[in-house]
N, C-alpha and C positions, 0 to 999 in steps of 0.2 A: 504494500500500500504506500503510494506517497501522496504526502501532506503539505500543502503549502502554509504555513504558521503567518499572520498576519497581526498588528494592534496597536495602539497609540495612533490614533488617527488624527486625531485635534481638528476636525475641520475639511481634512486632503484625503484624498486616496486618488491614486493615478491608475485610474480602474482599464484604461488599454495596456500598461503595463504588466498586469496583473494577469489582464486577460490573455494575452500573448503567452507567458507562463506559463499559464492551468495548461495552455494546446501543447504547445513547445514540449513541459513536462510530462505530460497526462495525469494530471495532477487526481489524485480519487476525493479529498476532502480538504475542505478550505477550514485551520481554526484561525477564529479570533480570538485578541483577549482584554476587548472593548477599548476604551477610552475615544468615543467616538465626534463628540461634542467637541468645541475649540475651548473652552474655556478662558472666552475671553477678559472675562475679568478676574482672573489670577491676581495682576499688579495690584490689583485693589483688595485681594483678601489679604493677600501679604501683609499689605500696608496698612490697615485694618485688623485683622483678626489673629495673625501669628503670634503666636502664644500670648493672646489674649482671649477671657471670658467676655469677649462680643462676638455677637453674627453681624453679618455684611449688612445686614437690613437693615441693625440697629446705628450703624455708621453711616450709612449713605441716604437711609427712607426706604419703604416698604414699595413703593411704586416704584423707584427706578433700580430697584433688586430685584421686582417682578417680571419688567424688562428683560433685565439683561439675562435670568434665565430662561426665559419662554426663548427670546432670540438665541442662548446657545441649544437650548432645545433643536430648534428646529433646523441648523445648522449643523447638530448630528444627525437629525434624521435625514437629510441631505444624503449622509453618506452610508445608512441603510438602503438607501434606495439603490447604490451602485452595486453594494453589494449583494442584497437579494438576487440582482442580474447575472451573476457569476452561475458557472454553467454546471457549476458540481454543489453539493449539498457543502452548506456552511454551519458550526457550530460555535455557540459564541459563551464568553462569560461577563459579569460586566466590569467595567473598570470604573475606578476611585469620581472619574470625570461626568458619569455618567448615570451622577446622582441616585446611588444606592444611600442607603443609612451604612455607617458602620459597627450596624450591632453583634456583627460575626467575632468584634476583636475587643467591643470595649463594651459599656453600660452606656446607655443614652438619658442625660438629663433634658425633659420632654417640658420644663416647664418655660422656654423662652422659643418654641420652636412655632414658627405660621400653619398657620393651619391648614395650606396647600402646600407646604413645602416639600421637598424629598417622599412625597404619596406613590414612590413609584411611576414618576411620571416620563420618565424615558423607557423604563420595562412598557406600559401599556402600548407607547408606540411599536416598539419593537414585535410588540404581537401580531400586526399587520403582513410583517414580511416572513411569508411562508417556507420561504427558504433558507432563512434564518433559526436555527435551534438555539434556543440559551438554556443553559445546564449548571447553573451554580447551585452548589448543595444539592445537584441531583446529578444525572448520567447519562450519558448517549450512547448506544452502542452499534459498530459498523463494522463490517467485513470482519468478522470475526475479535475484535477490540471494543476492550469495555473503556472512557471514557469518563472521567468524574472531573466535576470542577468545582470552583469556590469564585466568588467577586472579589470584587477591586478597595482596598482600602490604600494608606499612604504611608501607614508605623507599625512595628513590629507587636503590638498589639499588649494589651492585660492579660495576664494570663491565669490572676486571680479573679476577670471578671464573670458574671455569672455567661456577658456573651460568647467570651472566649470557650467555656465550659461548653455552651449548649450546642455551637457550631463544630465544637472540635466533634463530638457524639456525633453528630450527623457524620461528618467526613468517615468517623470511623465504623458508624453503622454500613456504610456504601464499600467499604472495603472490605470488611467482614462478608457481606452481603457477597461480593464476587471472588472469595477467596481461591475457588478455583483460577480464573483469570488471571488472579495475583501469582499462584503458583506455573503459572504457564507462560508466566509474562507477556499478560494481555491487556495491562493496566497501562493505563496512561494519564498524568494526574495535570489538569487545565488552572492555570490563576491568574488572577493578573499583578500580583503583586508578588515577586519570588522569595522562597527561603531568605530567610535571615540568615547573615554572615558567611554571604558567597561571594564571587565573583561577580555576581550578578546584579546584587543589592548595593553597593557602594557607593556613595555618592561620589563621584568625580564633578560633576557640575559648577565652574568655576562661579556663575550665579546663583547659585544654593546660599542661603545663608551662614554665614560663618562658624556657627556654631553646631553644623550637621556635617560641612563638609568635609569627605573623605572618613565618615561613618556609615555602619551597615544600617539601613532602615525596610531592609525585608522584612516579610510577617516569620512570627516564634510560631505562631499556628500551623503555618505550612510546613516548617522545619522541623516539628514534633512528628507532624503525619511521614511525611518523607522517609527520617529516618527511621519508623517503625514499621510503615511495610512497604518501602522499596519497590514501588512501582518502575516500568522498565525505563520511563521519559517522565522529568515535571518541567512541562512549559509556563513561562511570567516575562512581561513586558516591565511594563511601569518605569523603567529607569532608559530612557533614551538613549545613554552616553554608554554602556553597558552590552552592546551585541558581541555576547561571545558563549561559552559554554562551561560547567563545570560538574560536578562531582559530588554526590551524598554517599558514600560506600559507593554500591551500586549503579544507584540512581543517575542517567543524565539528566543532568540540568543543560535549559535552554533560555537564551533572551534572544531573541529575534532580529531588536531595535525597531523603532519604530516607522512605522506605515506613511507618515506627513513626509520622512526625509526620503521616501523610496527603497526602506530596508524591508526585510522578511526570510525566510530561512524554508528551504526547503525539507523535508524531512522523506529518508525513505526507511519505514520499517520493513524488515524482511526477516531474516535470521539472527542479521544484525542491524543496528540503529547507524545511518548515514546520514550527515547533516551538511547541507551546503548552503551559507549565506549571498544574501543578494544586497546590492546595493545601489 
């Protein structure tokens, strides 16, 4: 089976490029691993909210925070629509961008939150594109590979919180669930935010802020599942600066790099696991 790995979109996808590939390749399954939306007001949370107890709304007003997410809204959905068009079945997870909660890695205090906010309102669109599978906390299975994935958070997570607790059971009910697969190595584990303290997760990002730069900010979640049942591939985007490959025992690890700069990584599984980057 070969897979063409795709994610971090922010806005771009150069979908004849892509398509060119799937034929070129014969590409059997396309995954994502979301970050679809541009996020255009980053500058502004930073500026705002980093490592402070305020939301953007309460900084800037509730009307032009309602803005500026419906417009990155729908400038992800832009690039669901490219790639619903893609000629092989796609499976997606969602990324940190793409307005999930992150209650998989921490405890959400609900008492400053809008009352439309974060309701899932990029998941609903996404249900529209039938071509499109998302599988976070759930499973996909194809040509004989079972397929699990997790969403998109930004930190390596609480791992005293009850979220951290409730999600980790999931991942590991789903694994237990296909332990055959796992012994056959047919597992393949989707996220978009990789192990903690890899190759993968390091900030290199000379505009990162100073006090994270050239620290690991992968998820402990993913890094706990990993090393306890060693699936044969864990793919995670989330760190741009970051396309290359590493190592859990077993396990490969994979970043892709991101889909806006015209990165992605081919994958062929067969006997063994071959990986060749695009750029």
């Amino acid at each position: 089976m070969k897979i063409l790995v795709i994610g971090d979109f922010h806005g771009k996808f150069p979908k004849k490029k892509f398509d060119r590939i799937i034929k070129k390749e014969k590409i059997d399954l396309v995954i994502s691993l979301g970050d679809y939306a541009p996020f255009y007001h980053r500058k502004l949370w930073f500026k705002h909210c980093y490592h402070k107890d305020i939301e953007l709304w309460e900084a800037i007003g509730k009307k032009r925070y309602r803005k500026l997410v419906m417009d990155d809204l729908k400038r992800g959905e832009e690039i669901l629509k490219k790639i619903n068009k893609l000629s092989v079945p796609v499976i997606t997870v969602l990324g940190n961008i793409d307005y999930p909660l992150p209650d998989d890695v921490s405890d959400i205090k609900r008492e400053k939150r809008l009352s439309w906010d974060r309701k899932e309102l990029f998941a609903e669109r996404l249900k529209k594109y039938k071509n499109i599978h998302r599988f976070d906390y759930s499973f996909f299975k194809y040509m004989g590979f079972v397929f699990i994935g997790a969403r998109g958070h930004t930190f390596p997570g609480y791992i005293r919180s009850k979220g951290y607790k409730k999600h980790k059971a999931k991942l590991e009910k789903l694994f237990k669930k296909f332990s055959k697969e796992r012994k056959n190595k047919r597992i393949i584990f989707v996220v978009h935010n990789p192990p903690y303290n890899t190759k993968l997760d390091k900030i290199r990002d000379k505009k990162a802020p100073k006090e994270v730069r050239g620290k690991h900010y992968g998820s402990r979640l993913f890094r706990s599942i990993v090393s306890k049942y060693q699936p044969i591939l864990c793919i995670g985007g989330h760190f741009h600066e970051n396309p290359r490959k590493d190592k859990i025992k077993k396990t490969i690890l994979l970043n892709p790099g991101a889909a806006c700069d015209g990165r992605a990584a081919i994958v062929d599984v067969n006997e063994k696991i071959s990986i060749k980057f695009i750029k």
